[in-house]
N, CA and C atoms as a LAMMPS dump frame, in Angstrom:
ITEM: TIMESTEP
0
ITEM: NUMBER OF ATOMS
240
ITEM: BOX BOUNDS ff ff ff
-5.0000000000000000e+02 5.0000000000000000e+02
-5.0000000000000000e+02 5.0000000000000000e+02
-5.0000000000000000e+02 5.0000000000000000e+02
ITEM: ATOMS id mol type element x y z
1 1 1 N 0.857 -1.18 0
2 1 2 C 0 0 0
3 1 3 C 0.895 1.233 0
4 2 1 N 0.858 1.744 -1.102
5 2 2 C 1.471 3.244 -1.184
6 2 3 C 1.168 4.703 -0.457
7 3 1 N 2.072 5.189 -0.192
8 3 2 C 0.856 6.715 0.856
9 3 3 C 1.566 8.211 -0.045
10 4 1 N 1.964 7.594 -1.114
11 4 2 C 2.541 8.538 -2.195
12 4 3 C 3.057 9.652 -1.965
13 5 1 N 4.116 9.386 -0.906
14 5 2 C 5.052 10.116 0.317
15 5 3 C 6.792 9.954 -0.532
16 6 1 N 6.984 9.666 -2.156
17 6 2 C 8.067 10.086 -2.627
18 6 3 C 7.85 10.703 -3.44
19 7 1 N 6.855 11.2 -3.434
20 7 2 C 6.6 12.434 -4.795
21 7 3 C 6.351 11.747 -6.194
22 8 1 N 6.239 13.249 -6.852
23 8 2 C 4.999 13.011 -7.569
24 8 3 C 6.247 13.454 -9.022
25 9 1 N 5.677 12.954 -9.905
26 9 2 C 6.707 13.635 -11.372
27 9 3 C 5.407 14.064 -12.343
28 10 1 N 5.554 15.447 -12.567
29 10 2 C 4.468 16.36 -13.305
30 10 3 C 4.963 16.655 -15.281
31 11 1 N 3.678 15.594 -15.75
32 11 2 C 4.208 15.903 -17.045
33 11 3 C 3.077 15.722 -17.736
34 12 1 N 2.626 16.931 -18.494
35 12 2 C 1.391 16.835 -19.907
36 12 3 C 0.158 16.704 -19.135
37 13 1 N 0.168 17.372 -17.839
38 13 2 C -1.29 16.796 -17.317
39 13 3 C -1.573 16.024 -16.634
40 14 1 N -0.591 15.422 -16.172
41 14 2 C -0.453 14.09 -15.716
42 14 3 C 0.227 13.993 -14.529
43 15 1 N 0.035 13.949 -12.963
44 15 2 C 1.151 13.364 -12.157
45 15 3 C 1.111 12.105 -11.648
46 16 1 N 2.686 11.396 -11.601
47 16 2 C 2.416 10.146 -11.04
48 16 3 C 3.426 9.572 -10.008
49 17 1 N 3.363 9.077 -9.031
50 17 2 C 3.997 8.585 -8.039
51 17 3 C 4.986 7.919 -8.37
52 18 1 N 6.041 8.787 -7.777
53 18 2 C 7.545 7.898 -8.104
54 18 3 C 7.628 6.968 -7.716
55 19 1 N 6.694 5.914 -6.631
56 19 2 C 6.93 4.824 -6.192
57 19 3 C 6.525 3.711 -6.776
58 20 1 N 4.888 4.047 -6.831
59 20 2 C 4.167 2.868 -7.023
60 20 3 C 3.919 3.109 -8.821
61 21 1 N 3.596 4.3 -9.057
62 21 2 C 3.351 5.043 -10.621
63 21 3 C 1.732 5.391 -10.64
64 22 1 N 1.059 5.647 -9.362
65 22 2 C -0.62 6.074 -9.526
66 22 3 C -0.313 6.973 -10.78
67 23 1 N -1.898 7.392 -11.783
68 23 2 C -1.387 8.173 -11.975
69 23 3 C -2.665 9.359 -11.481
70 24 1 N -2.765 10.982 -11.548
71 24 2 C -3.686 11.406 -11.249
72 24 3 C -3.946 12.903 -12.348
73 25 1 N -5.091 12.777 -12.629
74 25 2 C -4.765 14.053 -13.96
75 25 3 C -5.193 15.389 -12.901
76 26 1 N -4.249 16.19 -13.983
77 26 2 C -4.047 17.693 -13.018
78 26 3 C -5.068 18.23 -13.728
79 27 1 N -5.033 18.548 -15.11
80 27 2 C -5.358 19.313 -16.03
81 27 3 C -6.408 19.575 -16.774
82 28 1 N -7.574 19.046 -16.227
83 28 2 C -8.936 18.85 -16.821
84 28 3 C -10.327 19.553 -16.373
85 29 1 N -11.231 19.865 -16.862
86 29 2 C -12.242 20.525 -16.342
87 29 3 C -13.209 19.609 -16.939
88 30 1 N -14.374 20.119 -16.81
89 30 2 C -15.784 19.701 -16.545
90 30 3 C -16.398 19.056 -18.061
91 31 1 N -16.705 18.026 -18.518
92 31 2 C -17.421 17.196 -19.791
93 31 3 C -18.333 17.905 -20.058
94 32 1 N -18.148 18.825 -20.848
95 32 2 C -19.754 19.004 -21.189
96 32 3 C -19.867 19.89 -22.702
97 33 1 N -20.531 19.572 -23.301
98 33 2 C -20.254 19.925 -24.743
99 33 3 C -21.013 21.258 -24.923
100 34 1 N -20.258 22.013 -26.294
101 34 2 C -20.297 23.643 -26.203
102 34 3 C -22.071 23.709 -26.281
103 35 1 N -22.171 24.768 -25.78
104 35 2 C -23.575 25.518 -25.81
105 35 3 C -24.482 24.858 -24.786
106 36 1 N -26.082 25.224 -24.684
107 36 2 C -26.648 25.187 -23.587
108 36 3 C -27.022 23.849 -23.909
109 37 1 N -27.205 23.124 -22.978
110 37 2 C -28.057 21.742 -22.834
111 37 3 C -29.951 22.208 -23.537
112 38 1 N -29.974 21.06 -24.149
113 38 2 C -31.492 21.076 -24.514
114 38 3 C -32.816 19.788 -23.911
115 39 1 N -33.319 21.115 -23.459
116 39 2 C -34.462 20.447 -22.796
117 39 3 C -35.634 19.617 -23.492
118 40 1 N -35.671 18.363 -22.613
119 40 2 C -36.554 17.031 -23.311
120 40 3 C -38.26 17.562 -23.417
121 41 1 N -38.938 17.569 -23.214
122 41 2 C -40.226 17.951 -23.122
123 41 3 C -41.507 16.634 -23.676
124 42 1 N -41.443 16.069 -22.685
125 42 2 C -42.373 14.816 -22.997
126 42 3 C -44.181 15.176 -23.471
127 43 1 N -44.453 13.886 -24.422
128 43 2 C -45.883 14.491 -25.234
129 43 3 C -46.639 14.373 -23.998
130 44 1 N -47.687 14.931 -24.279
131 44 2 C -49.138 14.982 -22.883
132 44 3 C -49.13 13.403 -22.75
133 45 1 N -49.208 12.501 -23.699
134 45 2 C -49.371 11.174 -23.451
135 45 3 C -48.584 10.172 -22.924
136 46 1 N -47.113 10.733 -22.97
137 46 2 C -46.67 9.679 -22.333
138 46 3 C -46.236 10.306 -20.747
139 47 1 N -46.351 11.549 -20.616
140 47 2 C -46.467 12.823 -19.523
141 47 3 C -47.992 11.572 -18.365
142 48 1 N -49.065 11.582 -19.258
143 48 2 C -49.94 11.09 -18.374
144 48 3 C -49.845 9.736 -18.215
145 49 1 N -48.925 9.116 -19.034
146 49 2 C -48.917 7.482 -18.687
147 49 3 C -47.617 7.573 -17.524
148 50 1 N -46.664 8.294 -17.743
149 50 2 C -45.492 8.747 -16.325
150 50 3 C -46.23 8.955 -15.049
151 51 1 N -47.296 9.969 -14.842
152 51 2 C -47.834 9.969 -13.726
153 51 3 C -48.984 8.845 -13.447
154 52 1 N -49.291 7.341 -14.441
155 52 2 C -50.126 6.912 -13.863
156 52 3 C -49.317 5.916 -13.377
157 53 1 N -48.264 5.464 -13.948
158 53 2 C -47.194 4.726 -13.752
159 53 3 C -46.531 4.891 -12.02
160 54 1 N -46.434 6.321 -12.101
161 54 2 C -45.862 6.674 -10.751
162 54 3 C -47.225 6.168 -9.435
163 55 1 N -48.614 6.694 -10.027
164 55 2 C -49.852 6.932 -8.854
165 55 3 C -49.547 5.07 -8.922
166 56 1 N -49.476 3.937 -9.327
167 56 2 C -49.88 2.902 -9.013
168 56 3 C -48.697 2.173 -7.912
169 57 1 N -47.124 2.96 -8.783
170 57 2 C -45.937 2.595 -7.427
171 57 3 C -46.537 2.768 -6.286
172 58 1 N -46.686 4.093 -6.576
173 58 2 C -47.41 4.493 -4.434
174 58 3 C -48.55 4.035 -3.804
175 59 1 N -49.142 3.403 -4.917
176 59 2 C -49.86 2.586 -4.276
177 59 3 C -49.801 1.299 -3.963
178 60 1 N -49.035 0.917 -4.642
179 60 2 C -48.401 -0.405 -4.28
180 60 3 C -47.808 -0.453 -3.409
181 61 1 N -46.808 0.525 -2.914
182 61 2 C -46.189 0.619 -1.763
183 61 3 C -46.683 0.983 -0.473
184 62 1 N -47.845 1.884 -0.927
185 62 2 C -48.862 1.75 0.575
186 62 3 C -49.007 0.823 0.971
187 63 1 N -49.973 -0.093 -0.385
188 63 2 C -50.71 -1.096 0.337
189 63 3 C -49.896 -2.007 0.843
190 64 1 N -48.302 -2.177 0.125
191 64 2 C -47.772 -3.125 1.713
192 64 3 C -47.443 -2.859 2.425
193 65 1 N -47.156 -1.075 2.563
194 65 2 C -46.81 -0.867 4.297
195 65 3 C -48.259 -0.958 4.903
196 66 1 N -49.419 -1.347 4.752
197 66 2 C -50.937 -1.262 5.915
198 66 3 C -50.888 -2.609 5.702
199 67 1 N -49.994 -3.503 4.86
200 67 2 C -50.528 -5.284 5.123
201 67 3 C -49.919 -5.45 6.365
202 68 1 N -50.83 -6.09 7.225
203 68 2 C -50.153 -6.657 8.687
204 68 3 C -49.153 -8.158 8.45
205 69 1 N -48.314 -8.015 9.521
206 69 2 C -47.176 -8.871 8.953
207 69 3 C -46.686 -9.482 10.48
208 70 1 N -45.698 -10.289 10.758
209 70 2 C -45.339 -10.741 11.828
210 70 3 C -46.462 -11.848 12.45
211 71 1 N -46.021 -12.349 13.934
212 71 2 C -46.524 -13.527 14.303
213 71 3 C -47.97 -12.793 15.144
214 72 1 N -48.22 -11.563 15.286
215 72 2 C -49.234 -11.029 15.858
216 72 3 C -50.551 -11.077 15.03
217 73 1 N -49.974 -11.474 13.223
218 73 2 C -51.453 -11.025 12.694
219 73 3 C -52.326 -12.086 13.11
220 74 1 N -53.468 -11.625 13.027
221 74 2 C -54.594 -12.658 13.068
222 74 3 C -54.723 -14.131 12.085
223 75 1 N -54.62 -13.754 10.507
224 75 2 C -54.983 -14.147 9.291
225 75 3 C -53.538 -15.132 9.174
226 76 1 N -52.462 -14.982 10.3
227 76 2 C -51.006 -15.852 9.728
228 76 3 C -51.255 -16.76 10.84
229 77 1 N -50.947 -17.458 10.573
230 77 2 C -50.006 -19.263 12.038
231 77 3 C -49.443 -18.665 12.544
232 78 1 N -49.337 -18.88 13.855
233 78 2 C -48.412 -18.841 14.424
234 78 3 C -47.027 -19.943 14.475
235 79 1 N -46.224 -19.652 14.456
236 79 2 C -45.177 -21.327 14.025
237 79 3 C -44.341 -21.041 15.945
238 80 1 N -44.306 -22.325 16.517
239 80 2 C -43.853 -22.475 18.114
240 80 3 C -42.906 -23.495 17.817
């Protein structure tokens, strides 16, 4: 395990550990291609099939957080 405590050799952008050879780039900024990003804008139809899609997750997920569960319910065995 290296703690890259013999220095570093700086070349083209690039430094890398005289020991082990990590390497780590100096010289770079942010990916993102020229001009403004363009915004998606979904049709009304698949806009309303997204939110019916979403209303049935949450409901699905209600209804199993109110299903009773564990050895207390009524409707399960108990196993001894």
């Amino acid at each position: 395990m290296c703690a890259h405590r013999a220095g570093w050799t700086r070349v083209g952008g690039e430094a890398r550990c005289d020991r082990c050879g990590t390497r780590r780039f100096t010289d770079y900024g942010a990916l993102r291609p020229p001009g403004m990003p363009v915004a998606v804008t979904p049709s009304p139809e698949s806009g309303r099939a997204a939110d019916r899609a979403a209303a049935r997750w949450v409901a699905a997920r209600q209804a199993a957080r109110l299903l009773p569960r564990g050895p207390g319910c009524a409707h399960l065995p108990v196993r001894r």
